[in-house]
C-alpha positions as CSV (number, residue, x, y, z in Angstrom):
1,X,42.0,119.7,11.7
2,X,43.7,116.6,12.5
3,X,42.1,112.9,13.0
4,X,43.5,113.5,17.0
5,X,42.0,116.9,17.6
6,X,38.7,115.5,15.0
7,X,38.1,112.6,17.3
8,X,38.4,114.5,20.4
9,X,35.8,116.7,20.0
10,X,33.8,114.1,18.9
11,X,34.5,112.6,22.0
12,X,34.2,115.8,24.2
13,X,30.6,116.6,22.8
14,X,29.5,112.9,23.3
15,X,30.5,112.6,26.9
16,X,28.2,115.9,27.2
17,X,25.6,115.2,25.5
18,X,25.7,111.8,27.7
19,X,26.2,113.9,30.8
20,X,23.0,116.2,29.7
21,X,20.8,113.4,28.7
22,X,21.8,111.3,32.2
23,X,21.1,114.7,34.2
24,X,17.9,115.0,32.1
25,X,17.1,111.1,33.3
26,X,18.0,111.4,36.8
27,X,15.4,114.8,37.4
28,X,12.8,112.9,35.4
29,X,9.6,112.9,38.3
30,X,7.9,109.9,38.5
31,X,4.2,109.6,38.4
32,X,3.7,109.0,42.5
33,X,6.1,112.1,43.1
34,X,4.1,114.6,40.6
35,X,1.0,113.7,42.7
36,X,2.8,114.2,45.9
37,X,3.8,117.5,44.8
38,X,0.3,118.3,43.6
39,X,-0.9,117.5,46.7
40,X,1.4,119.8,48.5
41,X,0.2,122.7,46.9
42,X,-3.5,122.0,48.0
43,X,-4.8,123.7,50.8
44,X,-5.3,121.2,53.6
45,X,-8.4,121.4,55.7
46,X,-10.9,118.9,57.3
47,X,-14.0,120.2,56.4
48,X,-14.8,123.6,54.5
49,X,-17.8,125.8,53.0
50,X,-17.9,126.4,49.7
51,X,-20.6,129.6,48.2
52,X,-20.5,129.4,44.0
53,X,-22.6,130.5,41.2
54,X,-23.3,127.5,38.7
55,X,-24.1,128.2,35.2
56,X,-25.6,125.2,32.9
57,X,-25.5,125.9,29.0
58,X,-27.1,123.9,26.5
59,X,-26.3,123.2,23.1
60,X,-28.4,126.0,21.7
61,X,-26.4,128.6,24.2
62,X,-29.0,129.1,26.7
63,X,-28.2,129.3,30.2
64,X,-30.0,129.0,33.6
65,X,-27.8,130.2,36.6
66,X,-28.0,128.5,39.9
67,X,-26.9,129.6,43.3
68,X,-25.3,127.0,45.6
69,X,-23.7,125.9,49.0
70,X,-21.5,123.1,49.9
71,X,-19.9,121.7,52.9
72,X,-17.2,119.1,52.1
73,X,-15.7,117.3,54.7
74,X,-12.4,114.9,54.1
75,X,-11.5,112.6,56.8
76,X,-9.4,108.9,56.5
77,X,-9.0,109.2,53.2
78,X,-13.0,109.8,52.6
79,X,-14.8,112.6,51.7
80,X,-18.2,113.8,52.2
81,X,-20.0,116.7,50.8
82,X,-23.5,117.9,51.5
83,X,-24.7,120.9,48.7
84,X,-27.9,122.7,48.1
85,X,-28.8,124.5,45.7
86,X,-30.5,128.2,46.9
87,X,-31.9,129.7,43.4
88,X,-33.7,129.8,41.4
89,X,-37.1,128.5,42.8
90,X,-37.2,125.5,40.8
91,X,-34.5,124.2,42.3
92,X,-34.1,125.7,45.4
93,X,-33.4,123.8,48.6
94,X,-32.6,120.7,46.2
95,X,-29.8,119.0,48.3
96,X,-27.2,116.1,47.8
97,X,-25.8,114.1,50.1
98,X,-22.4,112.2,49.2
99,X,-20.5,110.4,52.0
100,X,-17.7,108.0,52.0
101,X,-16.2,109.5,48.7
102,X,-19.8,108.8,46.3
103,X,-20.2,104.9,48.5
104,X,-23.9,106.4,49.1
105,X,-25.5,109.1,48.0
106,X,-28.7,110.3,48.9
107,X,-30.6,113.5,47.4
108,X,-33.3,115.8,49.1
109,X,-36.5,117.4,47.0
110,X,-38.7,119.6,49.2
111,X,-41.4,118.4,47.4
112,X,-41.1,114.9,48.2
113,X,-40.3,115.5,52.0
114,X,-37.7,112.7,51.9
115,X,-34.3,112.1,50.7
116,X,-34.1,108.5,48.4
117,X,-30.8,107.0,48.2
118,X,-29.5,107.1,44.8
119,X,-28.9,103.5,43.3
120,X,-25.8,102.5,42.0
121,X,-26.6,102.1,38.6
122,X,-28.5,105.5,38.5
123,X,-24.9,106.9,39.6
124,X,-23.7,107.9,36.0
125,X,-26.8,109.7,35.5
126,X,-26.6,113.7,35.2
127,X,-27.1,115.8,38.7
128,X,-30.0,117.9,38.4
129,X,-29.2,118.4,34.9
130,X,-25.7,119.8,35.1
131,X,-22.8,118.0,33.1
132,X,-21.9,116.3,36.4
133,X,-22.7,112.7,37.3
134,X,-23.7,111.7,41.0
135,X,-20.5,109.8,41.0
136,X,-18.5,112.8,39.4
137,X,-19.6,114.6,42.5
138,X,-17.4,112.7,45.4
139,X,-14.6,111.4,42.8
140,X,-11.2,111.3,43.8
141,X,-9.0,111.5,40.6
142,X,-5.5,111.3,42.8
143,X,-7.0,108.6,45.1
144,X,-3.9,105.9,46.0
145,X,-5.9,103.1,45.1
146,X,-6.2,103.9,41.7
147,X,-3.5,102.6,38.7
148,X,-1.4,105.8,37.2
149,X,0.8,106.1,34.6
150,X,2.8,108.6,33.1
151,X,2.2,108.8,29.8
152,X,3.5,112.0,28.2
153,X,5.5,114.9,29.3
154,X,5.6,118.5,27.5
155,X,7.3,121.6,27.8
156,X,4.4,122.8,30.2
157,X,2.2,119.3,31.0
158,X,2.5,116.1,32.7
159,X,0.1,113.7,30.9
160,X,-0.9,111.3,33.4
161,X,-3.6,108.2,32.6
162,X,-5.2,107.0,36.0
163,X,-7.3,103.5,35.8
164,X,-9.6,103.0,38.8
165,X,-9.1,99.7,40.2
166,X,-12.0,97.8,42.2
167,X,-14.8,100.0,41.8
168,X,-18.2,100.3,40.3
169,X,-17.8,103.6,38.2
170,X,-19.1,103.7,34.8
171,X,-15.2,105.3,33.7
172,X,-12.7,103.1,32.2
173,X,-10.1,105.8,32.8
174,X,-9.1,109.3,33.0
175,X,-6.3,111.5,31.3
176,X,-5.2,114.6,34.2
177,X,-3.0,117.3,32.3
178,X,-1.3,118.4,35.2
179,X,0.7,121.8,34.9
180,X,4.2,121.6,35.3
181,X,4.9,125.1,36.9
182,X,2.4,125.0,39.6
183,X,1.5,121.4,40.1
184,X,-2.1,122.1,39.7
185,X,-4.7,119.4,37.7
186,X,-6.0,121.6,35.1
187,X,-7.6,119.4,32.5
188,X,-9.5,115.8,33.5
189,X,-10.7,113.7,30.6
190,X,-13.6,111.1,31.6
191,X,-13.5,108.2,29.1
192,X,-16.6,105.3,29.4
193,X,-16.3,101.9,29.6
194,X,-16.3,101.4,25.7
195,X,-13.3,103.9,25.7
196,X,-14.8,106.9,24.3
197,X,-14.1,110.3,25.4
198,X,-17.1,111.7,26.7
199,X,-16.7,114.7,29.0
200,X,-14.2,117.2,29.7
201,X,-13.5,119.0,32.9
202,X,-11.1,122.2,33.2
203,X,-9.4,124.4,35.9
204,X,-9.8,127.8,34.2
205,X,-9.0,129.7,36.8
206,X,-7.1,129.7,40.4
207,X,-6.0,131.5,43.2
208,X,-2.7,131.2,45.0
209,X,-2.7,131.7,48.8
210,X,0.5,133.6,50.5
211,X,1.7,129.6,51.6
212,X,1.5,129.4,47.6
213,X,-1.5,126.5,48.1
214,X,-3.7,126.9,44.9
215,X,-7.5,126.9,45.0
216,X,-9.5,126.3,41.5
217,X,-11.7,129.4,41.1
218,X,-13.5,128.6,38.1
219,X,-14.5,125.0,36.8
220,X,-15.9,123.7,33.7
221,X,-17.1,120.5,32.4
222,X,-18.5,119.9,29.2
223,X,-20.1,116.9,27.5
224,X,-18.1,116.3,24.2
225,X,-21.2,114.5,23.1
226,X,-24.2,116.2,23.5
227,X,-22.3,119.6,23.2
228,X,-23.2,121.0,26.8
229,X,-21.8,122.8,29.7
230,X,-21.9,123.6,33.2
231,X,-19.8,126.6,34.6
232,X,-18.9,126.7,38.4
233,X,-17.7,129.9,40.0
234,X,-16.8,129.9,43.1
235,X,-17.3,133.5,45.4
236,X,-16.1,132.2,48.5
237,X,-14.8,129.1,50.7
238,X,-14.1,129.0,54.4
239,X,-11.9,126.2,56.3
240,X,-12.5,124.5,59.3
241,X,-15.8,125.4,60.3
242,X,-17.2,123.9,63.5
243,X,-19.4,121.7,62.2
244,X,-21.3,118.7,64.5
245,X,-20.4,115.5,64.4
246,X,-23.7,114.1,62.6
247,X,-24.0,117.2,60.2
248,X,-23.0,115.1,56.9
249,X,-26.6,113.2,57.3
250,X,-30.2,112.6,56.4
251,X,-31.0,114.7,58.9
252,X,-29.3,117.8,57.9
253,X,-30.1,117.4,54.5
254,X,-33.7,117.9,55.6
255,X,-33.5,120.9,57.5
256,X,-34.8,123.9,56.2
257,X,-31.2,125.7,56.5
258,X,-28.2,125.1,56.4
């Protein structure tokens, strides 16, 4: 081959694998426009009702299943959620209430006749002794107010590291694996304020609605440091109830049904 024909194919392949590697660069998401697209393919609602079966496993393997019910309740960028558990005895009638996205939070013991307000540095402490935190319960990893970053992109994830900015939590950040197919969040790594990865939580399992909106099925959370885990199944969630305008309150929490 001569030095003319040598040199352009050289050339020929380099203007295409500049062309490839620009067209590569200009489909590239950014981090804002993978959460836009995540939040597309939620299922948009103001309030709902939400019937699951938790299960709570300890290191040794033993379980203890709970039944549950929770109203959640999103409104200005705020969400509230009111849950109770139903079974077993022990717990039943137990019930949280978490109102301007975990700002207060107040839980409800039958036995006590009166719901105490959590206090803020009680917030990291473990709910009813499941793997999630009072503050896990009303957390908004996708919030706008917190920092992202994009930090690694696979063949199948987006690797995205979100700081929270302004607030009290006792996180230091979290890492989302977001899928790339669906635009789903289907890992969350919590990491404390010393930087140590603590707990895990995962999307194991979802359904797909015929607008193609995706709601998480099954949920689990683990703490990587004391090696235990709390399962949530979820049987059954309705939208847009008609709910009363006071029914995320102390006084709801308090009545004997829901």
């Amino acid at each position: 081959m001569s030095y003319v024909k040598r040199f352009s194919t050289f050339l020929f392949l380099s203007l295409l694998i500049l062309f490839l590697s620009s067209s590569a660069i200009a489909e590239q998401l950014t981090v804002d426009e993978i959460i836009d697209k995540m939040k597309e393919n939620q299922v948009e609602y103001v309030n709902s009702k939400t019937q699951a079966e938790m299960e709570i496993i300890d290191k040794n393997g033993k379980s203890e299943s709970r039944e549950m019910i929770m109203y959640q309740k999103e409104e200005d960028d705020k969400i509230s959620i009111l849950m109770r558990f139903l079974s077993p005895k022990n717990v039943e009638g137990v019930t949280l209430l978490s109102s301007e996205s975990g700002d207060k939070i107040y839980l409800y013991m039958p036995a006590y006749q009166k719901p105490r307000r959590i206090a803020g540095s009680s917030k990291k402490d473990s709910f009813m002794g499941t793997d999630f935190s009072y503050e896990d319960l009303g957390m908004d990893y996708q919030s706008d107010e917190y920092l992202k970053e994009l930090k690694e992109e696979t063949e199948t994830q987006f690797l995205i590291e979100v700081l929270p900015v302004g607030e009290d939590i006792s996180y230091s950040k979290f890492m989302l694996s977001v899928r790339k197919e669906l635009f789903y969040m289907e890992k969350v790594e919590f990491y404390n304020l010393e930087g140590q990865h603590t707990k895990t939580l995962e999307i194991q399992e979802i359904e797909i609605d015929k607008n193609n909106k995706i709601t998480p099925v099954k949920i689990e959370i683990t703490d990587v440091e004391n090696n235990h885990k709390t399962i949530l199944n979820i049987k059954n969630i309705e939208y847009e109830l008609s709910l009363p305008a006071d029914f995320f309150s102390l006084r709801t929490m308090q009545k004997p049904k829901l």
